[in-house]
N, CA, C and O atoms as a GROMACS GRO file, in nm:
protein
  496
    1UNK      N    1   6.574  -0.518 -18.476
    1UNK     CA    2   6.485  -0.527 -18.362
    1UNK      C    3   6.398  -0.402 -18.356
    1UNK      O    4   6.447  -0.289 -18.365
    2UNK      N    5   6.268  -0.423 -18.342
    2UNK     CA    6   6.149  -0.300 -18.294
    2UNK      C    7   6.135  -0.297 -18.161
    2UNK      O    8   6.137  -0.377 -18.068
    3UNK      N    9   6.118  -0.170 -18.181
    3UNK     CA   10   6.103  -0.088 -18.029
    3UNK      C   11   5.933  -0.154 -17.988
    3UNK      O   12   5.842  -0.190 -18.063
    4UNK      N   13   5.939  -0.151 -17.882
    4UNK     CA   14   5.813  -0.222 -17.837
    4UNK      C   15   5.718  -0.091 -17.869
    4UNK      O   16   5.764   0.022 -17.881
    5UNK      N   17   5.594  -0.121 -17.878
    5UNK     CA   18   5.477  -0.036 -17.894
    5UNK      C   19   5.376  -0.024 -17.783
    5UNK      O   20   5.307  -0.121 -17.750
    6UNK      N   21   5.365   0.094 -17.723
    6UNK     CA   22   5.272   0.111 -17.580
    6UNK      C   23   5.123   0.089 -17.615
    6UNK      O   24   5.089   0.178 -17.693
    7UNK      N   25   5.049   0.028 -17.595
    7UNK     CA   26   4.933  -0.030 -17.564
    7UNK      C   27   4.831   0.037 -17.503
    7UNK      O   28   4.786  -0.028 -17.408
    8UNK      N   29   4.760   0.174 -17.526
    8UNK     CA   30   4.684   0.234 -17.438
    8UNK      C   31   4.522   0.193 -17.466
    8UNK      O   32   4.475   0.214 -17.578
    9UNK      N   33   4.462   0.150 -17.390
    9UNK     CA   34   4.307   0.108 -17.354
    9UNK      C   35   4.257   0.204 -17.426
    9UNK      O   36   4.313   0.312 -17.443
   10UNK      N   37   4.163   0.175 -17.468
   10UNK     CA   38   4.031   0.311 -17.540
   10UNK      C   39   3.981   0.318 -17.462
   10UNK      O   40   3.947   0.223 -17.391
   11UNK      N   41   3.942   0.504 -17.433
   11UNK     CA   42   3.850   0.526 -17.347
   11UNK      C   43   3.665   0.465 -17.311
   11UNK      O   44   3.595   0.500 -17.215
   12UNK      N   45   3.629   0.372 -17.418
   12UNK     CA   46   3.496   0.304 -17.454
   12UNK      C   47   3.573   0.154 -17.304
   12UNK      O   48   3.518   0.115 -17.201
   13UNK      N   49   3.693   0.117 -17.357
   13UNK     CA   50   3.724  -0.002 -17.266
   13UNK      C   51   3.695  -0.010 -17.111
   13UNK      O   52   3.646  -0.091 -17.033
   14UNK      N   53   3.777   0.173 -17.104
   14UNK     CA   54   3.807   0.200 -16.959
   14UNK      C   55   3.610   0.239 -16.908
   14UNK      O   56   3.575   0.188 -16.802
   15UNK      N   57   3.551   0.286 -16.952
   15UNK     CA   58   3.433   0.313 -16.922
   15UNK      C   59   3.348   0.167 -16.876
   15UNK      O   60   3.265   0.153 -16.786
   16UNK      N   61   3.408   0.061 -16.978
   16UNK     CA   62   3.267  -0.064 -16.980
   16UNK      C   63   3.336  -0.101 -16.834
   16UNK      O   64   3.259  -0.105 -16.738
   17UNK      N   65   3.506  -0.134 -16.807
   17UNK     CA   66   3.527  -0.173 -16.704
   17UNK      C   67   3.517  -0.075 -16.572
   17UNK      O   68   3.530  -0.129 -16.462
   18UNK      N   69   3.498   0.054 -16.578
   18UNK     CA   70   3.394   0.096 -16.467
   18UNK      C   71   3.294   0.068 -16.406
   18UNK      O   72   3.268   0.057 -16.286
   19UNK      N   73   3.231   0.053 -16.513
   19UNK     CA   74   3.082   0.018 -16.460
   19UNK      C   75   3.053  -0.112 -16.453
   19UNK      O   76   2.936  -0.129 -16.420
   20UNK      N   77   3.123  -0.225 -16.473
   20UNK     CA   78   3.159  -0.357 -16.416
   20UNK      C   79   3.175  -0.320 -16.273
   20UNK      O   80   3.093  -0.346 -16.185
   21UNK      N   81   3.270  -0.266 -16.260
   21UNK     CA   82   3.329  -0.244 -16.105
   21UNK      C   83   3.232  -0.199 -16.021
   21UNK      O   84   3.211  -0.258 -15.915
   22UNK      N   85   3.157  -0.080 -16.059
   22UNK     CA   86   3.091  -0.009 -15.997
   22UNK      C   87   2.965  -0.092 -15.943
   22UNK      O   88   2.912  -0.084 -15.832
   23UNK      N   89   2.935  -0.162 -16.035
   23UNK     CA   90   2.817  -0.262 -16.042
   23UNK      C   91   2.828  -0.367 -15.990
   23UNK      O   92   2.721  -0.419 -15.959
   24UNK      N   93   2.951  -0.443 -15.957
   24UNK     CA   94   2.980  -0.557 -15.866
   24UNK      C   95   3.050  -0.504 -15.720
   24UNK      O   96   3.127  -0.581 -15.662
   25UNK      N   97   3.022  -0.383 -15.667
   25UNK     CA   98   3.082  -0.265 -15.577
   25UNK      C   99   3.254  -0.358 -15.579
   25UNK      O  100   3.294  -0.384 -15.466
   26UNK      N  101   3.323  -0.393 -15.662
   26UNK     CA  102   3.490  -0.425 -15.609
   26UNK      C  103   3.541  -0.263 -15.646
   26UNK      O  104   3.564  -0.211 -15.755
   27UNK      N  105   3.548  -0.211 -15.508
   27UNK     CA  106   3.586  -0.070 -15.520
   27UNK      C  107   3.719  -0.102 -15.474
   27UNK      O  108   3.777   0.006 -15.468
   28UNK      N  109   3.804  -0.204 -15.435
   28UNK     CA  110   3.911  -0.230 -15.453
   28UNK      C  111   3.998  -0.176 -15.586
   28UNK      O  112   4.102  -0.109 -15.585
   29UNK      N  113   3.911  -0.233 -15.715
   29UNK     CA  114   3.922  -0.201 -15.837
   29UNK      C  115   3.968  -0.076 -15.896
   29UNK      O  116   4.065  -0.065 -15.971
   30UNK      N  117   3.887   0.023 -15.854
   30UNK     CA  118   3.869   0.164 -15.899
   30UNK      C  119   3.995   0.196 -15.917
   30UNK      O  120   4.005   0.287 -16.000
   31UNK      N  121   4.138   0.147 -15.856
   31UNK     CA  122   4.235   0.258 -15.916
   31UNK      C  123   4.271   0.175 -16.059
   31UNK      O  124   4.361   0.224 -16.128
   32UNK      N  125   4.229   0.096 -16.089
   32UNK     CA  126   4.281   0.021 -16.249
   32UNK      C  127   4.195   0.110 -16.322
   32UNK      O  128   4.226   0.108 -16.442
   33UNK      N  129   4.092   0.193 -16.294
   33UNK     CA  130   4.036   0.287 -16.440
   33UNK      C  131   4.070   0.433 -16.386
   33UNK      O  132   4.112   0.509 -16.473
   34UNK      N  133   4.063   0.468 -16.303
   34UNK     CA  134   4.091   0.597 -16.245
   34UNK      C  135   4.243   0.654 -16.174
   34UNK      O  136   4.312   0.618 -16.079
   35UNK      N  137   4.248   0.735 -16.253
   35UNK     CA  138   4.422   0.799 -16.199
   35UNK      C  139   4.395   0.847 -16.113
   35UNK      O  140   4.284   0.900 -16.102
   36UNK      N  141   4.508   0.846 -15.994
   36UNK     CA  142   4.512   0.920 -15.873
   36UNK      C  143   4.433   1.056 -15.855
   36UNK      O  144   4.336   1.078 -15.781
   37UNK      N  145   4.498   1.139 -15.939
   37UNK     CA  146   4.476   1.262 -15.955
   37UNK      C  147   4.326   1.273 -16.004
   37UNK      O  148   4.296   1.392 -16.006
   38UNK      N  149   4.246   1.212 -16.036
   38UNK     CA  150   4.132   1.220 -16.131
   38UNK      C  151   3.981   1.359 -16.007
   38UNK      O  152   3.984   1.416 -15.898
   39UNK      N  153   3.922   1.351 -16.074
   39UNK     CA  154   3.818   1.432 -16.065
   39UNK      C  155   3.703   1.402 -16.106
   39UNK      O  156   3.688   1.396 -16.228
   40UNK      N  157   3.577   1.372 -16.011
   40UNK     CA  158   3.473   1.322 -16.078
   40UNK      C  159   3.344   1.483 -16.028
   40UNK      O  160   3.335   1.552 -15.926
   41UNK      N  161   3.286   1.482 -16.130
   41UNK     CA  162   3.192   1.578 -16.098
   41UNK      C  163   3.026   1.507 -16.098
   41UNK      O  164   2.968   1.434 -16.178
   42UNK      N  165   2.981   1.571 -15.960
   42UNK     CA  166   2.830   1.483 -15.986
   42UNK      C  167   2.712   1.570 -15.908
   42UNK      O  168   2.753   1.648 -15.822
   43UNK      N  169   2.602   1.565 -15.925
   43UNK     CA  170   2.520   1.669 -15.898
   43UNK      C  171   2.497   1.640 -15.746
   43UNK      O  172   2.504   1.524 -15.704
   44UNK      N  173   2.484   1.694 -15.705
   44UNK     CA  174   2.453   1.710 -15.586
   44UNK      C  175   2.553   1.696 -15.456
   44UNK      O  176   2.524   1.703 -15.337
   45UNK      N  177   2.671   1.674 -15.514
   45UNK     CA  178   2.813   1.679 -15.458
   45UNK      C  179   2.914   1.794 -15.483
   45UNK      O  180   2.920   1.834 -15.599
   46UNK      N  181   2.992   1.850 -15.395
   46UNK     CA  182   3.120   1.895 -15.445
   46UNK      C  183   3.232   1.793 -15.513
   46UNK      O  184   3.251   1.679 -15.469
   47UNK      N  185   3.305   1.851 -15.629
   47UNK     CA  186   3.357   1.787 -15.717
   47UNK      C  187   3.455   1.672 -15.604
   47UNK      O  188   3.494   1.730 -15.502
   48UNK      N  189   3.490   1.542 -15.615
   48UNK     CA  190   3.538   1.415 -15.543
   48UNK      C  191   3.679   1.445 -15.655
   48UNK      O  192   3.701   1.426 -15.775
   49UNK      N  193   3.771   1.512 -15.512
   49UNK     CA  194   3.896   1.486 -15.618
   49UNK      C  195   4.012   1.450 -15.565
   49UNK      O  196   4.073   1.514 -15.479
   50UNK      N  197   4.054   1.318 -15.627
   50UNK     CA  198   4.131   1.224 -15.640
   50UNK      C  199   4.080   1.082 -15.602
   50UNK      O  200   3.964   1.045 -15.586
   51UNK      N  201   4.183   1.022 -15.593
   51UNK     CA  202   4.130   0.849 -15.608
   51UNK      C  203   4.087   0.791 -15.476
   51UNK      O  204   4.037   0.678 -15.470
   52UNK      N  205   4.102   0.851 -15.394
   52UNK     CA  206   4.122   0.825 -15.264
   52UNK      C  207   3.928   0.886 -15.180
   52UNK      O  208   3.853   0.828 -15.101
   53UNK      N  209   3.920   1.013 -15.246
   53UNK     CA  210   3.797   1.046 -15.193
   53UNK      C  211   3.699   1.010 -15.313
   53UNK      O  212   3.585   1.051 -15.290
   54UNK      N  213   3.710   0.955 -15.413
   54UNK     CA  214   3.626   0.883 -15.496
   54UNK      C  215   3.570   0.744 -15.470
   54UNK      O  216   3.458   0.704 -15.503
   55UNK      N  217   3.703   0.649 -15.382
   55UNK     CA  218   3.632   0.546 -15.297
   55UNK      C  219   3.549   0.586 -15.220
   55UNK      O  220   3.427   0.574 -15.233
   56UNK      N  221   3.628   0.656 -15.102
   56UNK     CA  222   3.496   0.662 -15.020
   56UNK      C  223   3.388   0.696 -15.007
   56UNK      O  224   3.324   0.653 -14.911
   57UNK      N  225   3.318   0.805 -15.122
   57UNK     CA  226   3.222   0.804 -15.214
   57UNK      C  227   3.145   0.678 -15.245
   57UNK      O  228   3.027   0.668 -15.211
   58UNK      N  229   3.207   0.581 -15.307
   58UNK     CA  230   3.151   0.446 -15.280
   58UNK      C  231   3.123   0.385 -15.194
   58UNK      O  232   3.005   0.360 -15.167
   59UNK      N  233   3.182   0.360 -15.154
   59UNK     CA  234   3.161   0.280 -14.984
   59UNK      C  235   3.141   0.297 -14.859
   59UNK      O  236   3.153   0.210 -14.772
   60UNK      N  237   3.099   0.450 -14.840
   60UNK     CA  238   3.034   0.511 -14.734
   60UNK      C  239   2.952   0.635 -14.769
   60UNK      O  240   2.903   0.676 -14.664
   61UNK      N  241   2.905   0.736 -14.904
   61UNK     CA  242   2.811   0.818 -14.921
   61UNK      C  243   2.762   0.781 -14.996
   61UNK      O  244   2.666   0.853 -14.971
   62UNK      N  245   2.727   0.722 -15.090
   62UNK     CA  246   2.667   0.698 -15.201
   62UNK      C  247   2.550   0.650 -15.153
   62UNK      O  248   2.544   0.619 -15.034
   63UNK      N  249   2.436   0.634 -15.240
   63UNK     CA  250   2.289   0.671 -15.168
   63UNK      C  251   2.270   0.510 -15.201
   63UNK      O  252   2.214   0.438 -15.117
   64UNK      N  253   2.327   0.447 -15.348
   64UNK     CA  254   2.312   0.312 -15.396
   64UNK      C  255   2.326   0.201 -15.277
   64UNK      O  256   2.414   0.184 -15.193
   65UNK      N  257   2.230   0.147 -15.297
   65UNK     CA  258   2.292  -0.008 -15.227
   65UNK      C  259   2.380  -0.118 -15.332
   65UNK      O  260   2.491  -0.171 -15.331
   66UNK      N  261   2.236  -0.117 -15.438
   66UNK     CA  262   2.329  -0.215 -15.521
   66UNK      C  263   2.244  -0.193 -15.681
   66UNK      O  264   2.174  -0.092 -15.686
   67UNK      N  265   2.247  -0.256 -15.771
   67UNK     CA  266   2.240  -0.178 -15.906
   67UNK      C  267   2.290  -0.203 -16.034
   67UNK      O  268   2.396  -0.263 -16.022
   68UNK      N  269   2.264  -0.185 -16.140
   68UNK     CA  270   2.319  -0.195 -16.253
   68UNK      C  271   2.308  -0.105 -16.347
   68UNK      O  272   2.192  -0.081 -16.378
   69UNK      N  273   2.409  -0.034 -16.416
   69UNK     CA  274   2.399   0.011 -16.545
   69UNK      C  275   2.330  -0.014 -16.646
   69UNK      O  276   2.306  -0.132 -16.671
   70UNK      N  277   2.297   0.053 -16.701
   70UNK     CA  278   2.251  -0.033 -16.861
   70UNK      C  279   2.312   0.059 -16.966
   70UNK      O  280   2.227   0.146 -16.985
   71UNK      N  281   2.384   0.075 -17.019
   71UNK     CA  282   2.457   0.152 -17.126
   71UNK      C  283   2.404   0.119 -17.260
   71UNK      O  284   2.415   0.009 -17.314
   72UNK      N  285   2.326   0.260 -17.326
   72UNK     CA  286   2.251   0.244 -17.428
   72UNK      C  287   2.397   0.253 -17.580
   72UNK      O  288   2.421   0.193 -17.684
   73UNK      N  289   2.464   0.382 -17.490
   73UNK     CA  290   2.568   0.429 -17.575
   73UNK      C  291   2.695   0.477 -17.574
   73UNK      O  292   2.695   0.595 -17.539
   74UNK      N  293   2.838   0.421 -17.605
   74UNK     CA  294   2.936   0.499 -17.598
   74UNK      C  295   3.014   0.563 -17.708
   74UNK      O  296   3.071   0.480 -17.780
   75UNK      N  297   3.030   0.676 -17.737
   75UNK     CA  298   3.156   0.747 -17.813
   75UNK      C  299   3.263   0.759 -17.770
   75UNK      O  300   3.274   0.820 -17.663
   76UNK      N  301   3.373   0.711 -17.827
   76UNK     CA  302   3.524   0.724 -17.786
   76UNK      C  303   3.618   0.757 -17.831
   76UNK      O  304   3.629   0.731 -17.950
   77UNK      N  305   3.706   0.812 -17.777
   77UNK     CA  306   3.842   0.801 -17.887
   77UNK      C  307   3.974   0.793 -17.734
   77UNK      O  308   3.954   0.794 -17.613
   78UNK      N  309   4.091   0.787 -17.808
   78UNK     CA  310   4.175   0.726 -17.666
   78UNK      C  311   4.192   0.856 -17.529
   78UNK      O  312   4.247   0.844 -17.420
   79UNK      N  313   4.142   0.938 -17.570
   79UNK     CA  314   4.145   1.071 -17.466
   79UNK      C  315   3.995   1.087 -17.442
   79UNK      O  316   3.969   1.113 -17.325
   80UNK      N  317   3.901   1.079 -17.516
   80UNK     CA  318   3.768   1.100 -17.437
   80UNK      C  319   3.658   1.063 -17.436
   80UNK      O  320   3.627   1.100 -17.549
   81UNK      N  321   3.535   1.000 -17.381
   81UNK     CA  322   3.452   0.913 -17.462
   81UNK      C  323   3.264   1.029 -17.323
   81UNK      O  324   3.239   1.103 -17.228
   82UNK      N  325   3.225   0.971 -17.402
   82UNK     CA  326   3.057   0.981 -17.394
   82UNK      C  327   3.002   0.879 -17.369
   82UNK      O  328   3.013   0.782 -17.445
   83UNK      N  329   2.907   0.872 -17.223
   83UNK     CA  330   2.771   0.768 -17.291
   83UNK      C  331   2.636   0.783 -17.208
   83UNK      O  332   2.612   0.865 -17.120
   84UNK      N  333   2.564   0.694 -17.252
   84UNK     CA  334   2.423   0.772 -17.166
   84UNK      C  335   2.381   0.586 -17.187
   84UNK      O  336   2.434   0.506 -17.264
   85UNK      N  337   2.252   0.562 -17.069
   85UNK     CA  338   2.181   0.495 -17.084
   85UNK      C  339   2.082   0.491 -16.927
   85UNK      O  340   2.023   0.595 -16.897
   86UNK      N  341   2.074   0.415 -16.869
   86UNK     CA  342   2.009   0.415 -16.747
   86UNK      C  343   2.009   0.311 -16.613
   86UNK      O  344   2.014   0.188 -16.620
   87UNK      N  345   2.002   0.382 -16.504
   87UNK     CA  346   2.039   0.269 -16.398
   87UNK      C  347   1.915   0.276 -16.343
   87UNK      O  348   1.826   0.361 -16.346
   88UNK      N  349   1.934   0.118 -16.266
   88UNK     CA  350   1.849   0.036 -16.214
   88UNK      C  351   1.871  -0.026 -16.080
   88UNK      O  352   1.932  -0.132 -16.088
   89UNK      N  353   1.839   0.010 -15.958
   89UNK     CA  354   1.873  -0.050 -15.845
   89UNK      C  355   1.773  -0.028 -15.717
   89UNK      O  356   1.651  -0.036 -15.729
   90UNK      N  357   1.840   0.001 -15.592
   90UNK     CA  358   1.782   0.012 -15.515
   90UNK      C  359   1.851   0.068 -15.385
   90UNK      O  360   1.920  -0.004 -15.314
   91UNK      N  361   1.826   0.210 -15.356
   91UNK     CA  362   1.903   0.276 -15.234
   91UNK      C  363   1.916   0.224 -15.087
   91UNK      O  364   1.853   0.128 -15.042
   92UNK      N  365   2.000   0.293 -15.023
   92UNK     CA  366   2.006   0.166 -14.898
   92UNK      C  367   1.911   0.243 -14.850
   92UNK      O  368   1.881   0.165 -14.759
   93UNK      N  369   1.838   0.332 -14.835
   93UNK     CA  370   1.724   0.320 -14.782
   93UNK      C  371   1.581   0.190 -14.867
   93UNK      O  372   1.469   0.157 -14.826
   94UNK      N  373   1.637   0.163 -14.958
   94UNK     CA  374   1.509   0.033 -14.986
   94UNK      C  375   1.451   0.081 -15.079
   94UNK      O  376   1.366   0.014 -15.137
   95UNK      N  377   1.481   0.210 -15.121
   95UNK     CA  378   1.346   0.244 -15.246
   95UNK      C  379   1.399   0.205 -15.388
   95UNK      O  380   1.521   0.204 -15.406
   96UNK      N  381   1.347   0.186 -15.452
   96UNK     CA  382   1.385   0.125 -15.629
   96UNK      C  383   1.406   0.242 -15.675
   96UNK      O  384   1.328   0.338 -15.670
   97UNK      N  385   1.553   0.237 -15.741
   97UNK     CA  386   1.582   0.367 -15.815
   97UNK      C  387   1.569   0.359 -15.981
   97UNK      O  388   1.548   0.247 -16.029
   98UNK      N  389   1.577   0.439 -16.043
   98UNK     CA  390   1.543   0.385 -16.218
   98UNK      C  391   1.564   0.506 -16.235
   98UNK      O  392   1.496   0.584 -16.168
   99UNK      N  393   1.676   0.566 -16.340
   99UNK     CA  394   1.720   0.682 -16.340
   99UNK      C  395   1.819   0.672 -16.506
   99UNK      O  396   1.890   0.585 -16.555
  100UNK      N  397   1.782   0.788 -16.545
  100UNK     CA  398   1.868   0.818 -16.704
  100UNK      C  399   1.983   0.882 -16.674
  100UNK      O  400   1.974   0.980 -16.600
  101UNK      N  401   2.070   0.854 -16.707
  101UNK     CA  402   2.182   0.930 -16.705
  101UNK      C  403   2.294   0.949 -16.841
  101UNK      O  404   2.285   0.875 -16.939
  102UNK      N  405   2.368   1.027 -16.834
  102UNK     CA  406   2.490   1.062 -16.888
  102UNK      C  407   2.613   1.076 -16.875
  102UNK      O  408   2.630   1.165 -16.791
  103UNK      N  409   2.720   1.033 -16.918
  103UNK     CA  410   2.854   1.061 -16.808
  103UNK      C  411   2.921   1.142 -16.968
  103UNK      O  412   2.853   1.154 -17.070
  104UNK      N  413   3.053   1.182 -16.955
  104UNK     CA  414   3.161   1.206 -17.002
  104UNK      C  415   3.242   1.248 -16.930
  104UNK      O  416   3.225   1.309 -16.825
  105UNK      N  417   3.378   1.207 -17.002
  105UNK     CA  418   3.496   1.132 -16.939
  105UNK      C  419   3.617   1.193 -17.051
  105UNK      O  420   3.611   1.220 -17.171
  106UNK      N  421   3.736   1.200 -16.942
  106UNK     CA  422   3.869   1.267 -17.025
  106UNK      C  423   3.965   1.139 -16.955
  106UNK      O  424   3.937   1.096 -16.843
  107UNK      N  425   4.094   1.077 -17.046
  107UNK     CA  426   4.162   1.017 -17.019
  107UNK      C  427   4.313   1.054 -17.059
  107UNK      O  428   4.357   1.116 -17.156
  108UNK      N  429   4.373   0.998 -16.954
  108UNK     CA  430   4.528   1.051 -16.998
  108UNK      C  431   4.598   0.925 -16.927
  108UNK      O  432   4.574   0.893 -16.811
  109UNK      N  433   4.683   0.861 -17.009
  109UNK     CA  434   4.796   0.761 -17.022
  109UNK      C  435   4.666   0.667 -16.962
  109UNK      O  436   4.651   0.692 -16.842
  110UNK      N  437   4.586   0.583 -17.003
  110UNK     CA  438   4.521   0.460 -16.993
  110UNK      C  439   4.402   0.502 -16.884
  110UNK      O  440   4.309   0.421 -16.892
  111UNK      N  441   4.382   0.594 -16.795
  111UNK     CA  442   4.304   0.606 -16.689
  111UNK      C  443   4.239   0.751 -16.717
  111UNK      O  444   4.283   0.847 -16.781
  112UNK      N  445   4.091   0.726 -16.628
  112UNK     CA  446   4.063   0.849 -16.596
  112UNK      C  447   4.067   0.940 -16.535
  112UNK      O  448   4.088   0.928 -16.414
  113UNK      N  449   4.052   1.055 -16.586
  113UNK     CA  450   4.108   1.174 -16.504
  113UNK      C  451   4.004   1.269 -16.487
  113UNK      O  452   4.004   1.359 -16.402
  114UNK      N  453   3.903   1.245 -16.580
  114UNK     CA  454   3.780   1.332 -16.551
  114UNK      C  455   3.683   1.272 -16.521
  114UNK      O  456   3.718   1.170 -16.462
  115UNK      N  457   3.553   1.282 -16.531
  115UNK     CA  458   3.410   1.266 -16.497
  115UNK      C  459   3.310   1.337 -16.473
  115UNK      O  460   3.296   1.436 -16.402
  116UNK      N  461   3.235   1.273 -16.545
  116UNK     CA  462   3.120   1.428 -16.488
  116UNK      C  463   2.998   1.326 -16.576
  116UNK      O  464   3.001   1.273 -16.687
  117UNK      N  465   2.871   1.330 -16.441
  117UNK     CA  466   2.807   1.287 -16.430
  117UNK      C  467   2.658   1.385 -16.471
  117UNK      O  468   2.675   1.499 -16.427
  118UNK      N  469   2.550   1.374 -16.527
  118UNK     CA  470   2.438   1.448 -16.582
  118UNK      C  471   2.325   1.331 -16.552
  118UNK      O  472   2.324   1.223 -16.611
  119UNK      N  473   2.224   1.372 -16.444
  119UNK     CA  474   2.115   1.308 -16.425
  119UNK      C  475   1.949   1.402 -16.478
  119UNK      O  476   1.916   1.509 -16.425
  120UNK      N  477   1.908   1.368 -16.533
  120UNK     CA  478   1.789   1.480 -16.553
  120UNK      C  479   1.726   1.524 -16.413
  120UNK      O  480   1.636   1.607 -16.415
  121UNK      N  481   1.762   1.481 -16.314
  121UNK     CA  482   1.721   1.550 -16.202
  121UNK      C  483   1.818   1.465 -16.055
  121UNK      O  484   1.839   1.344 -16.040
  122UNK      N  485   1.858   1.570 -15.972
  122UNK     CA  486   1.971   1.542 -15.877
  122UNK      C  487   1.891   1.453 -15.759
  122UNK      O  488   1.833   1.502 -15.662
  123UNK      N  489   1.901   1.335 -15.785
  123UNK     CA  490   1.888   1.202 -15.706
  123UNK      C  491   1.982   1.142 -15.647
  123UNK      O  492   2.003   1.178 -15.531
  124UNK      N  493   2.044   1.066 -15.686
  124UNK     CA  494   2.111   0.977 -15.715
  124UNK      C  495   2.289   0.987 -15.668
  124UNK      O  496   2.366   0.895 -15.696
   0.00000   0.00000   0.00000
Protein backbone atom coordinates (compact mmCIF):
# COMPACT_ATOMS: atom_id res chain seq x y z
CA UNK A 1 0.00 0.00 0.00
CA UNK A 2 1.17 3.84 -0.89
CA UNK A 3 1.05 6.50 1.27
CA UNK A 4 -1.32 8.96 -0.23
CA UNK A 5 0.34 11.97 -2.02
CA UNK A 6 -0.65 15.74 -0.96
CA UNK A 7 -1.96 17.63 -3.83
CA UNK A 8 -0.85 21.30 -3.64
CA UNK A 9 -2.51 23.88 -6.30
CA UNK A 10 0.14 25.88 -8.35
CA UNK A 11 0.46 29.18 -7.52
CA UNK A 12 -0.68 30.18 -11.56
CA UNK A 13 -4.15 28.05 -10.28
CA UNK A 14 -4.54 29.94 -7.05
CA UNK A 15 -4.06 33.37 -8.90
CA UNK A 16 -6.64 32.53 -12.06
CA UNK A 17 -9.15 31.54 -9.19
CA UNK A 18 -8.67 34.95 -7.53
CA UNK A 19 -9.43 36.89 -9.98
CA UNK A 20 -12.55 34.80 -10.88
CA UNK A 21 -13.63 35.67 -7.43
CA UNK A 22 -12.62 39.04 -7.38
CA UNK A 23 -14.38 39.63 -10.66
CA UNK A 24 -17.69 37.96 -9.86
CA UNK A 25 -17.29 40.04 -6.19
CA UNK A 26 -18.14 36.17 -4.30
CA UNK A 27 -15.97 37.56 -1.53
CA UNK A 28 -17.50 34.80 0.36
CA UNK A 29 -14.79 32.92 -1.63
CA UNK A 30 -11.63 34.68 -0.71
CA UNK A 31 -10.65 32.38 2.12
CA UNK A 32 -10.30 29.26 -0.54
CA UNK A 33 -7.14 31.31 -2.12
CA UNK A 34 -6.01 33.33 0.77
CA UNK A 35 -4.63 32.09 4.21
CA UNK A 36 -5.77 33.65 7.24
CA UNK A 37 -2.65 35.09 8.06
CA UNK A 38 -1.97 36.51 4.50
CA UNK A 39 -0.90 40.11 3.68
CA UNK A 40 -1.79 42.03 0.74
CA UNK A 41 0.18 45.17 -0.15
CA UNK A 42 -1.40 47.92 -2.41
CA UNK A 43 -0.67 51.48 -3.20
CA UNK A 44 -2.40 53.74 -1.69
CA UNK A 45 -3.32 51.63 1.38
CA UNK A 46 -1.63 50.46 4.53
CA UNK A 47 -0.61 46.87 4.10
CA UNK A 48 -4.51 44.70 4.67
CA UNK A 49 -3.34 42.05 7.02
CA UNK A 50 -5.11 39.01 7.32
CA UNK A 51 -8.18 37.44 5.82
CA UNK A 52 -10.58 39.12 7.63
CA UNK A 53 -9.47 42.87 6.80
CA UNK A 54 -8.84 41.83 3.16
CA UNK A 55 -12.68 41.22 2.83
CA UNK A 56 -13.63 44.15 4.00
CA UNK A 57 -11.41 45.82 1.65
CA UNK A 58 -13.75 44.34 -0.82
CA UNK A 59 -16.92 44.99 0.20
CA UNK A 60 -16.82 48.26 1.79
CA UNK A 61 -13.35 50.36 0.58
CA UNK A 62 -12.52 49.43 -2.56
CA UNK A 63 -13.09 52.22 -5.08
CA UNK A 64 -14.36 49.23 -7.84
CA UNK A 65 -17.89 48.75 -8.45
CA UNK A 66 -17.57 46.03 -10.81
CA UNK A 67 -14.84 44.90 -13.46
CA UNK A 68 -12.70 42.49 -14.98
CA UNK A 69 -9.21 41.40 -15.18
CA UNK A 70 -7.57 40.66 -18.21
CA UNK A 71 -4.37 38.69 -17.48
CA UNK A 72 -1.79 39.08 -20.21
CA UNK A 73 0.69 36.90 -18.05
CA UNK A 74 1.52 34.42 -15.34
CA UNK A 75 4.88 32.89 -13.95
CA UNK A 76 4.68 30.25 -11.38
CA UNK A 77 6.04 27.79 -9.43
CA UNK A 78 4.18 26.13 -6.22
CA UNK A 79 5.51 28.97 -3.73
CA UNK A 80 5.39 31.99 -6.02
CA UNK A 81 4.01 33.29 -9.17
CA UNK A 82 3.93 36.82 -11.18
CA UNK A 83 1.53 38.43 -13.51
CA UNK A 84 0.62 41.61 -15.16
CA UNK A 85 -2.13 42.49 -17.59
CA UNK A 86 -4.97 45.08 -17.20
CA UNK A 87 -8.33 45.95 -15.65
CA UNK A 88 -11.37 47.18 -16.94
CA UNK A 89 -14.39 48.47 -15.05
CA UNK A 90 -16.08 51.09 -13.51
CA UNK A 91 -15.83 52.86 -9.88
CA UNK A 92 -18.80 53.30 -7.74
CA UNK A 93 -18.48 56.66 -8.32
CA UNK A 94 -19.44 55.85 -12.25
CA UNK A 95 -16.22 56.70 -13.90
CA UNK A 96 -14.64 53.92 -16.37
CA UNK A 97 -11.51 52.68 -15.00
CA UNK A 98 -8.80 51.01 -17.50
CA UNK A 99 -5.67 50.48 -15.65
CA UNK A 100 -2.23 48.19 -16.11
CA UNK A 101 -1.24 46.43 -13.46
CA UNK A 102 1.06 43.87 -11.81
CA UNK A 103 0.69 41.63 -8.85
CA UNK A 104 3.16 39.09 -7.21
CA UNK A 105 2.32 36.63 -4.89
CA UNK A 106 4.05 34.12 -2.21
CA UNK A 107 2.22 30.85 -1.30
CA UNK A 108 2.49 28.45 1.49
CA UNK A 109 0.53 25.03 1.89
CA UNK A 110 -2.06 25.78 -1.18
CA UNK A 111 -2.99 29.58 -0.28
CA UNK A 112 -1.83 32.93 -0.31
CA UNK A 113 0.07 34.58 1.99
CA UNK A 114 1.46 37.46 0.18
CA UNK A 115 0.45 40.12 -2.34
CA UNK A 116 1.52 43.02 -3.54
CA UNK A 117 -0.04 44.93 -5.99
CA UNK A 118 2.02 47.60 -8.68
CA UNK A 119 -0.20 50.09 -10.62
CA UNK A 120 1.82 52.60 -12.82
CA UNK A 121 0.06 55.20 -10.95
CA UNK A 122 -2.00 54.99 -7.42
CA UNK A 123 -5.72 54.88 -8.53
CA UNK A 124 -7.30 52.16 -8.06
Amino acid sequence: MTAPTKVTRSAESLVTELFSIIDAARWDDLGRVFAEDCVYDRPGYEPLRGLARIERFYRVERVIASGCHHVLHIVSDLEAAACWGRFTGTSRSGEALDEQFADTYTVRDGRIVGRRTYFFRPVI
